[in-house]
N, CA and C atoms of all chains as a GROMACS GRO file, in nm:
protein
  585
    1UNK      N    1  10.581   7.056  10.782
    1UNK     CA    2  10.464   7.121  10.723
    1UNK      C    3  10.456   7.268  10.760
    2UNK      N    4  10.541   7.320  10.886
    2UNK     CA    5  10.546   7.440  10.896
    2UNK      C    6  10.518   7.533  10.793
    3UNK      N    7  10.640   7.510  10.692
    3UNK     CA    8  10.649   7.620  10.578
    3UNK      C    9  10.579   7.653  10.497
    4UNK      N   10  10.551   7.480  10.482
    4UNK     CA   11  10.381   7.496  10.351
    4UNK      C   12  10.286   7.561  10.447
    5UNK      N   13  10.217   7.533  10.549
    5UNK     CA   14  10.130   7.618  10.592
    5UNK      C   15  10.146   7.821  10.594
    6UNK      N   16  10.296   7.817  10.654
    6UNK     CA   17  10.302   7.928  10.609
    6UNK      C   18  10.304   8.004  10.489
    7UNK      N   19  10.377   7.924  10.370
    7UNK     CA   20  10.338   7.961  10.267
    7UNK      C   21  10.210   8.012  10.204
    8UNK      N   22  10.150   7.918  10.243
    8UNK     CA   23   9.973   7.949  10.217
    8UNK      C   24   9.928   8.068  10.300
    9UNK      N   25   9.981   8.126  10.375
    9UNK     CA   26   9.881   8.199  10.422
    9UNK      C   27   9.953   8.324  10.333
   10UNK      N   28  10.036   8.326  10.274
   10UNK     CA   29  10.130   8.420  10.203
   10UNK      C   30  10.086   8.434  10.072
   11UNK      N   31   9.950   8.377  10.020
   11UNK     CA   32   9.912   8.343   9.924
   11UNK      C   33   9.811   8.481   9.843
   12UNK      N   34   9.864   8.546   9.795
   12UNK     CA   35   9.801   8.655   9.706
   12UNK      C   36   9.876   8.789   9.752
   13UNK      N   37   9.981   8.783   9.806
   13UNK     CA   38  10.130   8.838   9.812
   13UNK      C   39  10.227   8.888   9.745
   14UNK      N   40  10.248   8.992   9.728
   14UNK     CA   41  10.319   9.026   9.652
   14UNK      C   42  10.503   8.958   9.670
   15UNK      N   43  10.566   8.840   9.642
   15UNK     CA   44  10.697   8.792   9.649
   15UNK      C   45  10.754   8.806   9.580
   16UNK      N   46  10.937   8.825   9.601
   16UNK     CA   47  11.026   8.815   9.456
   16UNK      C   48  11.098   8.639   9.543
   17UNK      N   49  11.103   8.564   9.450
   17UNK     CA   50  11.169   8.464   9.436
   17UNK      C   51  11.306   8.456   9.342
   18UNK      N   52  11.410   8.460   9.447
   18UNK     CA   53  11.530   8.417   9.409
   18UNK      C   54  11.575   8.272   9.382
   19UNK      N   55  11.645   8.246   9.279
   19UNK     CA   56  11.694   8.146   9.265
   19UNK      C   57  11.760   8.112   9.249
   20UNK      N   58  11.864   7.996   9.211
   20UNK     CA   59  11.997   7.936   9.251
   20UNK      C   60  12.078   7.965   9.140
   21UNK      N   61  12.004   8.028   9.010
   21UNK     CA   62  12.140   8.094   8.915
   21UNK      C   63  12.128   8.199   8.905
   22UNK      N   64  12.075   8.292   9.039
   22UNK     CA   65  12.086   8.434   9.061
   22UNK      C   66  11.964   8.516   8.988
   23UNK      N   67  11.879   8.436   8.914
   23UNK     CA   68  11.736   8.504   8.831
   23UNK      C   69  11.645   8.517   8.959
   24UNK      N   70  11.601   8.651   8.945
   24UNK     CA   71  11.500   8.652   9.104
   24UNK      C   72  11.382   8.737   9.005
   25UNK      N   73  11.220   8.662   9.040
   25UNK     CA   74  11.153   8.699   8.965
   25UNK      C   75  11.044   8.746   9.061
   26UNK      N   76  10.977   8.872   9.024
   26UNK     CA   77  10.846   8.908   9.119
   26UNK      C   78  10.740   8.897   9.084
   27UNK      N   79  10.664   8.858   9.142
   27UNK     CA   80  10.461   8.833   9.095
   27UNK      C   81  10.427   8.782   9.222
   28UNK      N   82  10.333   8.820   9.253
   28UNK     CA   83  10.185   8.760   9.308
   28UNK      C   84  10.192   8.597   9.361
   29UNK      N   85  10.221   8.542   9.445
   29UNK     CA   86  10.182   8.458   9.501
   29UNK      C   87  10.079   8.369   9.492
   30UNK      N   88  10.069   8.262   9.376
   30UNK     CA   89   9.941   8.214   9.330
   30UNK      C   90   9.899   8.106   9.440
   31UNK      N   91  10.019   7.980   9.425
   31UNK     CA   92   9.960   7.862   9.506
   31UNK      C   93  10.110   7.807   9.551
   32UNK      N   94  10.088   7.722   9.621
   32UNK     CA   95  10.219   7.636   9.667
   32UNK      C   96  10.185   7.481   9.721
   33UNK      N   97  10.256   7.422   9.712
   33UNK     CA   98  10.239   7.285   9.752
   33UNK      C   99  10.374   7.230   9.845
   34UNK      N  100  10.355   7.138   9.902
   34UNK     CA  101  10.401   7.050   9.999
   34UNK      C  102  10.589   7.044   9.922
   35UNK      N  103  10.620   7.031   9.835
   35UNK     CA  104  10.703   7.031   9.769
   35UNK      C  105  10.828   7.168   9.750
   36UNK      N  106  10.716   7.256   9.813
   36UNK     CA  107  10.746   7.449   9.804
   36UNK      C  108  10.755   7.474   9.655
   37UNK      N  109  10.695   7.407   9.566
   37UNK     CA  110  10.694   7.448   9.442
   37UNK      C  111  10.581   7.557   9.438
   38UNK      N  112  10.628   7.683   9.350
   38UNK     CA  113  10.532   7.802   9.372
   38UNK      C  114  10.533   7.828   9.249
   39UNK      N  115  10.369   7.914   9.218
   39UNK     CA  116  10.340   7.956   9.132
   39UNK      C  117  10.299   8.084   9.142
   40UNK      N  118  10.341   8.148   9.041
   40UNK     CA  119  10.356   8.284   9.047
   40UNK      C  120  10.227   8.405   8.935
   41UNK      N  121  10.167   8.444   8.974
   41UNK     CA  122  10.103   8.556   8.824
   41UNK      C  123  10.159   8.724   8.856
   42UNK      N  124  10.156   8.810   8.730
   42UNK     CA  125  10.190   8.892   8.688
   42UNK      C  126  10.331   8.906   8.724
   43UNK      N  127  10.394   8.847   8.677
   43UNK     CA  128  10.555   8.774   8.715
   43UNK      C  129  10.613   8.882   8.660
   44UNK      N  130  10.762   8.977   8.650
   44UNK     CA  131  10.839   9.009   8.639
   44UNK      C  132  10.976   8.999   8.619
   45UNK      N  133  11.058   8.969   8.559
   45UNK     CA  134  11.209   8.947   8.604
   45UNK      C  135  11.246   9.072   8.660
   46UNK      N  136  11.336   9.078   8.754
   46UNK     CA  137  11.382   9.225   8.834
   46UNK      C  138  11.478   9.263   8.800
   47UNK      N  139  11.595   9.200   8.698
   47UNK     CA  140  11.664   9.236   8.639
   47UNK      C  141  11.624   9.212   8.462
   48UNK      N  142  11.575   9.270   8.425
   48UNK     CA  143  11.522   9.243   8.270
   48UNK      C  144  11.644   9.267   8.153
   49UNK      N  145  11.701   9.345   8.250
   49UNK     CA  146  11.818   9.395   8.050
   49UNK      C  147  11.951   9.280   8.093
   50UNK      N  148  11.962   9.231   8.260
   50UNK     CA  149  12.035   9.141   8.207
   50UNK      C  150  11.987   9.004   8.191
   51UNK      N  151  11.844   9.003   8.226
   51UNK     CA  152  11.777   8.816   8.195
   51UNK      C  153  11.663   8.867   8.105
   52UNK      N  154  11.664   8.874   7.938
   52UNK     CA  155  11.539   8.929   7.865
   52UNK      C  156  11.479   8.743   7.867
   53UNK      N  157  11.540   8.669   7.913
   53UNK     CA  158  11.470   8.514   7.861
   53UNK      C  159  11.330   8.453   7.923
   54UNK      N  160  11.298   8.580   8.025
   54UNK     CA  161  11.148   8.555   8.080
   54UNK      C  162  11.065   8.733   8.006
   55UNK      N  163  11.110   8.762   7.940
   55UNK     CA  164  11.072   8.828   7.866
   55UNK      C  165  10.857   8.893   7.888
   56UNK      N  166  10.840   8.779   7.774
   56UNK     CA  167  10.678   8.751   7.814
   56UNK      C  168  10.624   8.643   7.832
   57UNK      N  169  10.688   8.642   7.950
   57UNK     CA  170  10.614   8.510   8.052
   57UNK      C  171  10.560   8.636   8.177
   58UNK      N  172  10.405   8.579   8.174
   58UNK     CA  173  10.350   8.647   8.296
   58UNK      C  174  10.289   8.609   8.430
   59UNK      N  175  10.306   8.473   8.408
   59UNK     CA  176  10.304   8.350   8.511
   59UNK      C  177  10.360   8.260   8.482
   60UNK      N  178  10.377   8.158   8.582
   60UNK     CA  179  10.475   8.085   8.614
   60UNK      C  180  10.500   7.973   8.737
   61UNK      N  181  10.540   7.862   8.707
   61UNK     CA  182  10.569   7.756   8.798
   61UNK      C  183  10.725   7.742   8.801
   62UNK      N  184  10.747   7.716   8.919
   62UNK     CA  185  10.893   7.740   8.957
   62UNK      C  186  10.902   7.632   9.107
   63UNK      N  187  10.974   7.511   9.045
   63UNK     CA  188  11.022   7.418   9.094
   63UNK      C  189  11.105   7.432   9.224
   64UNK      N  190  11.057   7.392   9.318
   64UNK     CA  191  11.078   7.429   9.464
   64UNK      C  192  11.222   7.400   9.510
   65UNK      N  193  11.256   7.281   9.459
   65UNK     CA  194  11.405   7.272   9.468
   65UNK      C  195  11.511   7.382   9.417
   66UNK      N  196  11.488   7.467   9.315
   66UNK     CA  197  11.565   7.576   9.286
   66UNK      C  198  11.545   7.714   9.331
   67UNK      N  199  11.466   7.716   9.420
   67UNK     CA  200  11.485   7.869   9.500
   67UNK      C  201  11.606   7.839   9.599
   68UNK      N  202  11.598   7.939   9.547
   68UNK     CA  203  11.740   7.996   9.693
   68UNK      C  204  11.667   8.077   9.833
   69UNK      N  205  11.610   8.220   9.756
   69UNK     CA  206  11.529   8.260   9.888
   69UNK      C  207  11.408   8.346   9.817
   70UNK      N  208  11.287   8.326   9.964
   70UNK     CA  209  11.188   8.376   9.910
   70UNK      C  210  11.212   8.541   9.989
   71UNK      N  211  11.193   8.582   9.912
   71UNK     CA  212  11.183   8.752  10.008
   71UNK      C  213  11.039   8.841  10.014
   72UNK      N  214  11.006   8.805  10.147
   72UNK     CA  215  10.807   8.841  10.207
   72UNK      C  216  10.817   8.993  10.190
   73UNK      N  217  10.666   9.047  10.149
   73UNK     CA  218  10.623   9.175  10.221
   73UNK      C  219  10.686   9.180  10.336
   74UNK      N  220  10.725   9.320  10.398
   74UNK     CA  221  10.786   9.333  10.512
   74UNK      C  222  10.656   9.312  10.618
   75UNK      N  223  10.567   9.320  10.630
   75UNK     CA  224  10.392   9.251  10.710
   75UNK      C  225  10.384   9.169  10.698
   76UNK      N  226  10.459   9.054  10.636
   76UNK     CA  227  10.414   8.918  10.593
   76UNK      C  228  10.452   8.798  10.688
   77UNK      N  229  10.531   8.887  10.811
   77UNK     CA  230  10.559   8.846  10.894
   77UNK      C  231  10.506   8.846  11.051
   78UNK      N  232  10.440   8.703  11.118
   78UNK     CA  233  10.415   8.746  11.221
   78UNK      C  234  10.506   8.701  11.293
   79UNK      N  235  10.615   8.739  11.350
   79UNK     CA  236  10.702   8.670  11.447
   79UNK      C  237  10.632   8.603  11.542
   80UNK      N  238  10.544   8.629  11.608
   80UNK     CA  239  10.497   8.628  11.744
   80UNK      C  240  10.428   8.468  11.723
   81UNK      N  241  10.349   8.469  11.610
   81UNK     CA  242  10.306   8.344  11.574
   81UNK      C  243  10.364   8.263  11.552
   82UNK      N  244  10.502   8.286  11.444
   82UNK     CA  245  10.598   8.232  11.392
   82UNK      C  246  10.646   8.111  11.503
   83UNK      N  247  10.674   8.175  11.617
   83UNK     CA  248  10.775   8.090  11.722
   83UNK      C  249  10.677   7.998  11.799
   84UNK      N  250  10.581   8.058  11.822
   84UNK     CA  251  10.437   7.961  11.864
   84UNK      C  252  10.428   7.842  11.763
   85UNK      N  253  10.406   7.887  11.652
   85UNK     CA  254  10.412   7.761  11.559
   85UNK      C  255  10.549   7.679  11.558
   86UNK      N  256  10.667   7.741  11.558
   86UNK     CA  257  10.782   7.658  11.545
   86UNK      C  258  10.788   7.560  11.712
   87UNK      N  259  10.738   7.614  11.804
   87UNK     CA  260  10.759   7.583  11.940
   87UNK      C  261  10.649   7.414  11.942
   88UNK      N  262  10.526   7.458  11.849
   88UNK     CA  263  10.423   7.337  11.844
   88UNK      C  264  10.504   7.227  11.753
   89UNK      N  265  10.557   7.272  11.640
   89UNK     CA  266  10.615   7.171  11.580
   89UNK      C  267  10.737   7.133  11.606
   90UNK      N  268  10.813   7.179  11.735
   90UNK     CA  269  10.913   7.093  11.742
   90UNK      C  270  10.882   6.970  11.881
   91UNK      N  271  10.752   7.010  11.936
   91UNK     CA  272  10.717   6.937  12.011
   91UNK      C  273  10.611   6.830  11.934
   92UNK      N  274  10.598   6.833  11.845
   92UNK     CA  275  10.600   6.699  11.745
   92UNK      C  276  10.434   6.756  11.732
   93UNK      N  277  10.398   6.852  11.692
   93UNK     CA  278  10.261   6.859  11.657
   93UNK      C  279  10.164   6.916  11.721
   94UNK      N  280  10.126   6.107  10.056
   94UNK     CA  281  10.134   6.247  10.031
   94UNK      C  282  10.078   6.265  10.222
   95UNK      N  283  10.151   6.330  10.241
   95UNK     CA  284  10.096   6.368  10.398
   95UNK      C  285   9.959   6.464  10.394
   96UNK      N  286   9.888   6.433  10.474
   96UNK     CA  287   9.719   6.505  10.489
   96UNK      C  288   9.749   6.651  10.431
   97UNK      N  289   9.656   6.744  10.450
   97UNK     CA  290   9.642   6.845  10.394
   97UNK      C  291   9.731   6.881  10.261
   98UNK      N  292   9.805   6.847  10.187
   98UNK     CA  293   9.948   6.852  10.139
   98UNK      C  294   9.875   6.866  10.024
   99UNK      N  295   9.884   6.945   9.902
   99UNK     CA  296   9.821   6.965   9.810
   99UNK      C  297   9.980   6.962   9.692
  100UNK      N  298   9.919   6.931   9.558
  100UNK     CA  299   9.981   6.908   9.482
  100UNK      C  300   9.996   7.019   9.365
  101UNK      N  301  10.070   7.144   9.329
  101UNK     CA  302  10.024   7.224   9.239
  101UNK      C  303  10.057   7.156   9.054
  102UNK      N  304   9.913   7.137   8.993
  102UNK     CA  305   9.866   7.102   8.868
  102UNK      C  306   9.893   7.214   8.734
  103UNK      N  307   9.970   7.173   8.652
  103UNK     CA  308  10.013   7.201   8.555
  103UNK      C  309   9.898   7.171   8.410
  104UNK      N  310   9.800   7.135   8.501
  104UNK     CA  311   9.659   7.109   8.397
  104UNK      C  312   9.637   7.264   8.331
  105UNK      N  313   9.639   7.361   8.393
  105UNK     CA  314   9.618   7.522   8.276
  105UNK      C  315   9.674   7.525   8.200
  106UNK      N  316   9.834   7.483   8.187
  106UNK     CA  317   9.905   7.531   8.110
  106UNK      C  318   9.872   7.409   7.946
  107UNK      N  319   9.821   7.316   8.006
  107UNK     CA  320   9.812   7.176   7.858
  107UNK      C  321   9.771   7.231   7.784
  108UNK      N  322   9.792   7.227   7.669
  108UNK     CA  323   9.756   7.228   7.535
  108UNK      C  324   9.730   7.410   7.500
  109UNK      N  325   9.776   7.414   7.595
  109UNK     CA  326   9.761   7.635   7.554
  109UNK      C  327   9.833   7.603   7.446
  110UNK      N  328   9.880   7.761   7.378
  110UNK     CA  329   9.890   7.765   7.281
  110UNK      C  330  10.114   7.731   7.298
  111UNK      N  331  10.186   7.832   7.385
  111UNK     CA  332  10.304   7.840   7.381
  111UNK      C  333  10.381   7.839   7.502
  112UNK      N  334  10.434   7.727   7.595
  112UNK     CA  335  10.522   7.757   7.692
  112UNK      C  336  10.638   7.798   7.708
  113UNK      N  337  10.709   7.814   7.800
  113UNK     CA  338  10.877   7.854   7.810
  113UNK      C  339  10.903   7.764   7.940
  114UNK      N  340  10.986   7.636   7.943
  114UNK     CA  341  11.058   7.612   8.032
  114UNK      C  342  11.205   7.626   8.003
  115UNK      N  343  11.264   7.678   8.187
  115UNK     CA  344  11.386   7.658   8.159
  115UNK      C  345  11.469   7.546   8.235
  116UNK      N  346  11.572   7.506   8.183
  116UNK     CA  347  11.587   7.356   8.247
  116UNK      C  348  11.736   7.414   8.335
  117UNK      N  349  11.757   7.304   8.428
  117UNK     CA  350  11.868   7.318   8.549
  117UNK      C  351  12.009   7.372   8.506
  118UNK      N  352  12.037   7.324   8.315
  118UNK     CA  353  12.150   7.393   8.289
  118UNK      C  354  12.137   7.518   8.224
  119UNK      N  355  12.008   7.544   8.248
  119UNK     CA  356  12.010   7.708   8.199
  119UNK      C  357  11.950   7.715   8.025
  120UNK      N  358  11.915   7.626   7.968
  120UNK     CA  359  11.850   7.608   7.867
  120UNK      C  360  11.716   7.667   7.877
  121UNK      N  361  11.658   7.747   7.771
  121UNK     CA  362  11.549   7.774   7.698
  121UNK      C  363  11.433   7.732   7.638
  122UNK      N  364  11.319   7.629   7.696
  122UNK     CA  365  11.282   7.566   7.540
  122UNK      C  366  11.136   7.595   7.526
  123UNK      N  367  11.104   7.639   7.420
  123UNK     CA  368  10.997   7.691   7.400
  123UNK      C  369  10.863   7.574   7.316
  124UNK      N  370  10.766   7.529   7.370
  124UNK     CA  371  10.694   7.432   7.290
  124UNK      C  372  10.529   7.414   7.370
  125UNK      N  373  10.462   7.349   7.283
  125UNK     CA  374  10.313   7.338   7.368
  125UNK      C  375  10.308   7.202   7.474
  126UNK      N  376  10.257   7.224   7.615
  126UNK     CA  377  10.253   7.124   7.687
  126UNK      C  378  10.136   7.046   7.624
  127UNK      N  379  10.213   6.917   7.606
  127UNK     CA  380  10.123   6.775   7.572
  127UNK      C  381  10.058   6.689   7.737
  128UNK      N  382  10.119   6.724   7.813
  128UNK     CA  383  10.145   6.577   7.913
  128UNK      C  384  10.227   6.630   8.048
  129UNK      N  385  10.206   6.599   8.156
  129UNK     CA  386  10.277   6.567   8.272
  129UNK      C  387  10.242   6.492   8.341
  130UNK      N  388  10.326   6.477   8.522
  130UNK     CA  389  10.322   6.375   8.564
  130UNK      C  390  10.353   6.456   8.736
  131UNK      N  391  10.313   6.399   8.856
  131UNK     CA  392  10.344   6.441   8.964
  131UNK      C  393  10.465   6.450   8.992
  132UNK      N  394  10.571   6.436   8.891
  132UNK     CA  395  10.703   6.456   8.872
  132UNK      C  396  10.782   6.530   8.825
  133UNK      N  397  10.701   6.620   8.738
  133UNK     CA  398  10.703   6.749   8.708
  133UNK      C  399  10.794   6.687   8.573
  134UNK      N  400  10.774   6.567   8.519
  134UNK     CA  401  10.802   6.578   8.371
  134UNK      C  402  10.758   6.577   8.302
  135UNK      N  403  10.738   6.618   8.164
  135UNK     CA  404  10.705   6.667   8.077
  135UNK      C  405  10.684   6.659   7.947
  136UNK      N  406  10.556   6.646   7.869
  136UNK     CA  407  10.589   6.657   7.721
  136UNK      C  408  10.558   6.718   7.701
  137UNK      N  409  10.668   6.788   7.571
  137UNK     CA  410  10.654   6.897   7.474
  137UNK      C  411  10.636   6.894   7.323
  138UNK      N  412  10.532   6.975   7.256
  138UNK     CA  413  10.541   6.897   7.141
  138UNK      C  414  10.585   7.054   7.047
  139UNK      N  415  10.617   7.017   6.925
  139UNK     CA  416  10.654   7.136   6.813
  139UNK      C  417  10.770   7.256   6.888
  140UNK      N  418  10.823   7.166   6.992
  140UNK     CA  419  10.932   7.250   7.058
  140UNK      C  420  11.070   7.342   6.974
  141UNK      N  421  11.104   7.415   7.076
  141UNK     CA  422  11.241   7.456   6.982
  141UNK      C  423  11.334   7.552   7.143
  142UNK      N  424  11.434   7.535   7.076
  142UNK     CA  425  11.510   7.591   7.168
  142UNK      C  426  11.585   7.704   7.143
  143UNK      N  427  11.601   7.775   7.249
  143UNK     CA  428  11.607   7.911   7.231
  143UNK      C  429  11.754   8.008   7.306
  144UNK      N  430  11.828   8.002   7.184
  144UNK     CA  431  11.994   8.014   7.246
  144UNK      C  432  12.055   8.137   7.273
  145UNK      N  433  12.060   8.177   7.349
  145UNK     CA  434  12.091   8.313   7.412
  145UNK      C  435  12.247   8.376   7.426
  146UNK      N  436  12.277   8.474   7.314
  146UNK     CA  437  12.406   8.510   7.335
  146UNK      C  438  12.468   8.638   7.327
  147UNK      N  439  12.550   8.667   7.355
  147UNK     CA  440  12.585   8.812   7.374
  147UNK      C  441  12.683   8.875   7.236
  148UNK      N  442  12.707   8.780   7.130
  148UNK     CA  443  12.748   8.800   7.025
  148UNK      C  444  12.626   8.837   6.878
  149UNK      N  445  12.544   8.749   6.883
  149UNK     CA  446  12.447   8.743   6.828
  149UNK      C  447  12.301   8.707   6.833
  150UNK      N  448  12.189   8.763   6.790
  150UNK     CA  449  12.077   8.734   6.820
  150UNK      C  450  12.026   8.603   6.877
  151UNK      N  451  11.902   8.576   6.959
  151UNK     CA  452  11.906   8.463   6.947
  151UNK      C  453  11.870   8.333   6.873
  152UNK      N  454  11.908   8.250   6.865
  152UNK     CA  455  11.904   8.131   6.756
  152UNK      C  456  11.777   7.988   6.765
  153UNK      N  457  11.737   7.982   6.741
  153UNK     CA  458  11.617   7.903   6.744
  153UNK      C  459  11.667   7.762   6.698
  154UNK      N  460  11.661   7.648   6.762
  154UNK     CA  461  11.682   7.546   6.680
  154UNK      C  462  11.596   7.433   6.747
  155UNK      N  463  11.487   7.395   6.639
  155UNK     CA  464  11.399   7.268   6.656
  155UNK      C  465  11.437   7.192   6.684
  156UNK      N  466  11.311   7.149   6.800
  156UNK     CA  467  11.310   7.013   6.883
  156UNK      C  468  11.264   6.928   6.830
  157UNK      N  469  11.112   6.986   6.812
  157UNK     CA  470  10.992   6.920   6.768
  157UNK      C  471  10.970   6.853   6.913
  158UNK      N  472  10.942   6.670   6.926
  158UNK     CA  473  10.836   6.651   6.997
  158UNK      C  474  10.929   6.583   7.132
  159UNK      N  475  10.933   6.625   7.241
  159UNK     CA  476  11.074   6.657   7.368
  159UNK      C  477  11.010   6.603   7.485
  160UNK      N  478  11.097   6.516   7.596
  160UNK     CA  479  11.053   6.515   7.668
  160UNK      C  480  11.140   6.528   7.819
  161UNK      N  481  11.105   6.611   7.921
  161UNK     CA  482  11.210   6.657   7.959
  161UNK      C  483  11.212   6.583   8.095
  162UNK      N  484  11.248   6.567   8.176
  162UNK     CA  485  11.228   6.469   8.326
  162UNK      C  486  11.243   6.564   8.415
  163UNK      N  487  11.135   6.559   8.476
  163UNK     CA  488  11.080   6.656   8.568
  163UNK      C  489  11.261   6.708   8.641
  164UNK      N  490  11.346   6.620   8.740
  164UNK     CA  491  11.454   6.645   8.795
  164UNK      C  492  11.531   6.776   8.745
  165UNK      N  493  11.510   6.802   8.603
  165UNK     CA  494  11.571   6.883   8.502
  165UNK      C  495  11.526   7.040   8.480
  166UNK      N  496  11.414   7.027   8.546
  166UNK     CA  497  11.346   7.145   8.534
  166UNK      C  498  11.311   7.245   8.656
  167UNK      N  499  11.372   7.368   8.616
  167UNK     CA  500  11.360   7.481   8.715
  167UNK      C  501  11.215   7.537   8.701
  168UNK      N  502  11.193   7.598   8.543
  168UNK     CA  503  11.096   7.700   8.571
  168UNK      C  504  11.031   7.653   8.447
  169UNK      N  505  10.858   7.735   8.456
  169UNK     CA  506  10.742   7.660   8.338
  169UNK      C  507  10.680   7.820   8.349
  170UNK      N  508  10.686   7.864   8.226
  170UNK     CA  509  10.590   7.982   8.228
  170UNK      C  510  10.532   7.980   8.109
  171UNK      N  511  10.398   8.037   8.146
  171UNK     CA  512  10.305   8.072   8.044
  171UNK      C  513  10.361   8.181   7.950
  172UNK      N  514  10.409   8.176   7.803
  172UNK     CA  515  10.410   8.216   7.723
  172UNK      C  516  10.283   8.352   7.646
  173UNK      N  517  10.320   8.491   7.713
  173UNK     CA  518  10.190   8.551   7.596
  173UNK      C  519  10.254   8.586   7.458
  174UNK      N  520  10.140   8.501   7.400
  174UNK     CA  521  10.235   8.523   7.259
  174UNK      C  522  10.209   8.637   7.186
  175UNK      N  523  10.116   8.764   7.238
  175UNK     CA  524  10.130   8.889   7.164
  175UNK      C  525  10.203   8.954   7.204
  176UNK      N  526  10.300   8.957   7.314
  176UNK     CA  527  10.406   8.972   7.399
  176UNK      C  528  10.520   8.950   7.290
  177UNK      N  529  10.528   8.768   7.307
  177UNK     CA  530  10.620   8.769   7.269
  177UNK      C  531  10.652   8.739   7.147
  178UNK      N  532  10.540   8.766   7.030
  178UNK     CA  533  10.567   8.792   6.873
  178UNK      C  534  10.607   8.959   6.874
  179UNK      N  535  10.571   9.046   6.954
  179UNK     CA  536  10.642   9.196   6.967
  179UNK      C  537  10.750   9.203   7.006
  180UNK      N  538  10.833   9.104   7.052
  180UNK     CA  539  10.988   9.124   7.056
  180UNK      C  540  11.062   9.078   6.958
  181UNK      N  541  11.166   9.193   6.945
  181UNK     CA  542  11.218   9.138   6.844
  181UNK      C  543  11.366   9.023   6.872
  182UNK      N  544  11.347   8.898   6.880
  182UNK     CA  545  11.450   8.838   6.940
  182UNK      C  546  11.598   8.802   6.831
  183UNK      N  547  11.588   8.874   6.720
  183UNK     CA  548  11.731   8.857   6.643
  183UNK      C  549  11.778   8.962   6.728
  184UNK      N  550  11.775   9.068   6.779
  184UNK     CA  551  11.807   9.160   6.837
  184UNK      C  552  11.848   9.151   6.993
  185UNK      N  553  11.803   9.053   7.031
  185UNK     CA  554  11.834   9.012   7.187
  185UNK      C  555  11.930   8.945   7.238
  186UNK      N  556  12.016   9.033   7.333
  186UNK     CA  557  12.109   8.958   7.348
  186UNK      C  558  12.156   8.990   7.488
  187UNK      N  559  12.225   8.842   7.528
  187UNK     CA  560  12.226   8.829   7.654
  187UNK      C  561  12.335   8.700   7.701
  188UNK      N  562  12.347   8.703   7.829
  188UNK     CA  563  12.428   8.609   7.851
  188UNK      C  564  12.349   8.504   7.831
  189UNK      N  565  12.376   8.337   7.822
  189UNK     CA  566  12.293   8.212   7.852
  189UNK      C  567  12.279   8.260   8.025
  190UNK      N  568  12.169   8.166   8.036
  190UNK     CA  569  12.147   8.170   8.183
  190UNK      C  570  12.264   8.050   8.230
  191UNK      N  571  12.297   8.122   8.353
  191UNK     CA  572  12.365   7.987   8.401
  191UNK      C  573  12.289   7.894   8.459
  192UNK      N  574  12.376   7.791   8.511
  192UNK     CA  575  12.277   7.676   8.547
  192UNK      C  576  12.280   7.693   8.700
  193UNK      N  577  12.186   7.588   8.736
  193UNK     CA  578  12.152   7.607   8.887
  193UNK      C  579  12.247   7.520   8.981
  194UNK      N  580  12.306   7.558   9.073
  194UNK     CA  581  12.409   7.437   9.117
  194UNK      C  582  12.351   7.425   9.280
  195UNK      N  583  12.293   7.341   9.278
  195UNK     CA  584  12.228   7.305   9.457
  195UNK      C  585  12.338   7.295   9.512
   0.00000   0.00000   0.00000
C-alpha cells in the first residue's frame, strides 16, 4: 500500500507518465487506485508529431499495468519520509 | 479489496458523447461508453476503429457495438469532439502505435 498512499498524496501534480510502448503523456494527476491505475486531466502527449493518436483527448484513464515509469515534480519528493515509511512497511505495518 | 483501497470509476466517461481507447496491441478505437466492470472491460457502442499510417491518411473502419476485456486495454480518454472534428485526420499520419510488451 506504500505506493498507493504515496500516489495520493501526489494528487493534483503535475506528472508525465511513461509507458510500455514508449507513449509518455503529461497532465495533472487526477486520482489513483490500489491497482496504480491513474487518471490524468489536461493531458498532453509529449511527443505529438510522432503520436498525433491522443490528439484531442484531454483526460484520461490509463491502466496501471502499462506504465513503465511515473516521472514526479522534482518537490514531489520527500526522501526523508519516504524511508520512514518504507522502514514501517517492511516491518509489517 | 484491502481497507482504504479505492477503486477509480469510469462512471464520467458513460454515455458522453465520444471515447478513444487504446488497446495492448496498439489499436485505436473510437466509440461511446455503454458499460463497465471493476475489470476495466468494456462496452462500446457505434464504435469504429482508427488505423494509423505513414503511407496514407487515417482509415476508419466500423465496429459498431464492441466489447473489449478489460486485460486488453491500456488507455481510455475522453474524446473533445470540437477538438477533434478540427483535425483533419485524412491528413494524419503516423506510425501505428506499437504494442505494449510487459
Amino acid at each position: 500500500m506504500l505506493f498507493f498512499s504515496y500516489f495520493k498524496d501526489l494528487v493534483g501534480r503535475e506528472v508525465t507518465v511513461e509507458l510500455k510502448n514508449d507513449l509518455a503523456i503529461r497532465g495533472t494527476l487526477h486520482s489513483v487506485d490500489q491497482y496504480l491505475n491513474i487518471k490524468l486531466e489536461n493531458t498532453r502527449v509529449v511527443d505529438q508529431d510522432k503520436f498525433p493518436h491522443m490528439l484531442s483527448v484531454r483526460n484520461c484513464f490509463i491502466r496501471g499495468s502499462v506504465v513503465r515509469y511515473v516521472q514526479l515534480p522534482p518537490d514531489g519528493v520527500d526522501v526523508d519520509l519516504l524511508h520512514d515509511a518504507t522502514r514501517r512497511e517492511a516491518r509489517g505495518g | 479489496m484491502p481497507l482504504g483501497a479505492t477503486t477509480i470509476t469510469l462512471t464520467i466517461y458513460v454515455n458522453l458523447e465520444l471515447i478513444s481507447v487504446i488497446t495492448n496491441d496498439g489499436r485505436n478505437i473510437v466509440g461511446i461508453l455503454k458499460g463497465f466492470d471493476q475489470a476495466t472491460n468494456i462496452i462500446l457502442d457505434e464504435s469504429h476503429e482508427r488505423v494509423y499510417s505513414t503511407k496514407e491518411g487515417v482509415q476508419q473502419l466500423v465496429l459498431d457495438l464492441y466489447i473489449i476485456r478489460g486485460d486488453n486495454i491500456s488507455i481510455i480518454g475522453e474524446l473533445d469532439e470540437e477538438l477533434d472534428a478540427s483535425l483533419d485526420l485524412s491528413e494524419a499520419r503516423a506510425h501505428p502505435l506499437k504494442p505494449f510488451i510487459h
